[in-house]
C-alpha positions in Angstrom: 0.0 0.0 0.0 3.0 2.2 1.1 4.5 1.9 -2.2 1.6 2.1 -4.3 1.1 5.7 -3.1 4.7 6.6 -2.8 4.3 5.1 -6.5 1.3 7.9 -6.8 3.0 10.5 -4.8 6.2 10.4 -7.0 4.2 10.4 -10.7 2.0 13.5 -9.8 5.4 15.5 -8.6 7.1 14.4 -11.9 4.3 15.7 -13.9 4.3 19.2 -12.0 7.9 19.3 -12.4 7.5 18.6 -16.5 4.3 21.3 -16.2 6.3 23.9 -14.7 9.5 23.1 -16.8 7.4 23.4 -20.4 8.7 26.3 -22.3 6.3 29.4 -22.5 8.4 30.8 -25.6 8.1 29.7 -29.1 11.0 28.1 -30.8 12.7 31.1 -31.8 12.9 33.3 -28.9 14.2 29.6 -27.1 17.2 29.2 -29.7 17.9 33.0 -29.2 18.0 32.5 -26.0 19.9 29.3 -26.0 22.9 31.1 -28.0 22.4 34.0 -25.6 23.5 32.1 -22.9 25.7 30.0 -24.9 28.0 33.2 -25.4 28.1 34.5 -22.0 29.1 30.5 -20.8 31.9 31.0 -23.7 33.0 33.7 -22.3 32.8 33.0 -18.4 34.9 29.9 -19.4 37.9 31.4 -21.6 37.9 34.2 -18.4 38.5 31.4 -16.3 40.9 29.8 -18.3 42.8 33.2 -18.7 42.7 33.6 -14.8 44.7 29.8 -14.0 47.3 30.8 -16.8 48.2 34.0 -15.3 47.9 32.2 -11.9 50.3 29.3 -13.0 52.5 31.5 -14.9 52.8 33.9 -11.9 54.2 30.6 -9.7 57.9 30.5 -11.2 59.8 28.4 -8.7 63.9 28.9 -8.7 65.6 25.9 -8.7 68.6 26.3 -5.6 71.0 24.1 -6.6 70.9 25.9 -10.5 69.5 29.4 -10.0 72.2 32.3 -10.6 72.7 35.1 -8.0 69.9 37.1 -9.4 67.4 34.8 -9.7 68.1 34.3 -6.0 68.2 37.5 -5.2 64.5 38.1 -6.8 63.0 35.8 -3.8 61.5 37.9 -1.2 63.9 38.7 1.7 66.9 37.8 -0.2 69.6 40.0 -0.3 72.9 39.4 -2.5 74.9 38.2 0.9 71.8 35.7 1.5 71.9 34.9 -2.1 75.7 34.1 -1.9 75.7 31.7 1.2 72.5 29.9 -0.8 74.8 29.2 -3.9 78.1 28.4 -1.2 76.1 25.6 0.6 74.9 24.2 -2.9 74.0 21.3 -3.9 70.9 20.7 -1.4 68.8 17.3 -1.5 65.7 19.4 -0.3 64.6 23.1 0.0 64.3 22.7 4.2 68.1 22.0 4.1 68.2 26.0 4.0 66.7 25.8 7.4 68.9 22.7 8.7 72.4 24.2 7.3 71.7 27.6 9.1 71.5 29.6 5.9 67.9 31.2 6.3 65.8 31.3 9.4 62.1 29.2 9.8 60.6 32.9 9.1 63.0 33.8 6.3 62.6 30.5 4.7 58.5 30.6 5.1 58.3 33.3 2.7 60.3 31.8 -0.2 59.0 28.1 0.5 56.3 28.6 -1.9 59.0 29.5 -5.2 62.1 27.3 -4.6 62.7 23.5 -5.7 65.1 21.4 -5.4 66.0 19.1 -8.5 69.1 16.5 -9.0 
């Protein structure tokens, strides 16, 4: 009995959902507004594409064992002296070993974690 009106229950809410779903237009205002939308989707979507390229390109990570003294020096809080030591302790097996070998602080090295590798 429970499912025969669930059964019941279930049909009538599909047909007001189809009722209140049928299109009040007539076929030519619905395919202008189809490509209406269409466009602005096109358009939303290469914006967001745009936004992750410049966010990926904007993420340029120095590699410490290869970077020259400028490309060091461009890391936040790196000054030429810093920049120096980082190329004197070379080559490191991981970017922390800046922290282990007494070359930048936890706080200094915090702020460059983000754009430094480490590749062999």
């Amino acid at each position: 009995m429970r499912v025969r009106l669930f059964s019941i229950g279930l049909l009538g809410c599909t047909l007001s959902l189809c009722a209140a779903c049928a299109p009040n237009q007539n076929p030519d205002q619905l395919r202008e507004k189809t490509a209406e939308e269409t466009a602005a989707l096109k358009r939303d979507t290469k914006a967001v594409a745009e936004g992750v390229r410049e966010g990926l390109s904007d993420k340029k990570s120095i590699d410490l064992n290869k970077a020259s003294r400028e490309d060091l020096t461009s890391l936040p809080g790196i000054t030429p002296q810093r920049a120096d030591r980082i190329i004197a302790e070379r080559p490191y097996a991981n970017a922390h070993q800046l922290v282990t070998r007494h070359v930048l602080s936890e706080d200094e090295y915090s702020q460059i974690q983000d754009h430094v590798v480490v590749t062999h």
